[in-house]
C-alpha positions in Angstrom: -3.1 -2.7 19.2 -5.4 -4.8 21.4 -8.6 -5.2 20.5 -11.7 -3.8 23.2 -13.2 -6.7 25.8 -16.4 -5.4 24.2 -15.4 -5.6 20.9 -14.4 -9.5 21.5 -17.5 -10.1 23.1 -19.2 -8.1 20.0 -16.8 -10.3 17.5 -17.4 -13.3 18.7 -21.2 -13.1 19.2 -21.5 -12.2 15.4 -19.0 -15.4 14.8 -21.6 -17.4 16.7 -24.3 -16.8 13.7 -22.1 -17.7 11.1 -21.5 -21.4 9.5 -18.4 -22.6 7.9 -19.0 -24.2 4.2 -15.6 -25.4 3.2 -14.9 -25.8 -0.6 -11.7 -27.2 -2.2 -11.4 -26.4 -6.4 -8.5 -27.5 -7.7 -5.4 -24.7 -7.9 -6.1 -23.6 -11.8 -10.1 -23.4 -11.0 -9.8 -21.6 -7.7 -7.7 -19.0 -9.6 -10.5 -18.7 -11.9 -13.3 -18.1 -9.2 -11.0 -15.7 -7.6 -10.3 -13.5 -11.1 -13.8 -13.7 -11.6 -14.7 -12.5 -8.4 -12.5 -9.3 -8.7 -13.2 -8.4 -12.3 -17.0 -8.5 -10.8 -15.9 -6.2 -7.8 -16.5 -8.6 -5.4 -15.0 -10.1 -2.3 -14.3 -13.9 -2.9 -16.6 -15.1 -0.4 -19.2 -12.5 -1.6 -19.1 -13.5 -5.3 -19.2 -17.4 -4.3 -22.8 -16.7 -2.2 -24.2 -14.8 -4.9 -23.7 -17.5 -7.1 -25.1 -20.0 -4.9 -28.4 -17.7 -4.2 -28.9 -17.4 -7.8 -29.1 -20.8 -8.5 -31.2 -21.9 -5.5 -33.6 -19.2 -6.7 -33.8 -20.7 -10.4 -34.2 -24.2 -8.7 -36.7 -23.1 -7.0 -38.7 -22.1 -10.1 
């Protein structure tokens, strides 16, 4: 099913505000941090910003 021309335009407007952060763990450790993420209930990429945010706000102190 084809997506609406004002969903793209929607889509890609919200793709616009976003920035790509790429990371590379090894094979074992990425396993880990996506275990980790699931036992906490938590998209990958939702677990790996909380953990950042955390630690910029205790840096920060």
């Amino acid at each position: 099913m084809a997506i609406s021309e004002k969903k793209a335009i929607s889509d890609k407007r919200h793709l616009e505000k976003l920035d790509k952060i790429k990371i590379q763990p090894y094979k074992a450790e990425g396993q880990q941090i996506r275990e980790a993420a699931q036992a906490a209930g938590q998209s990958l990429q939702g677990y790996i910003l909380q953990a950042i945010r955390e630690r910029m706000n205790r840096e920060k102190q």
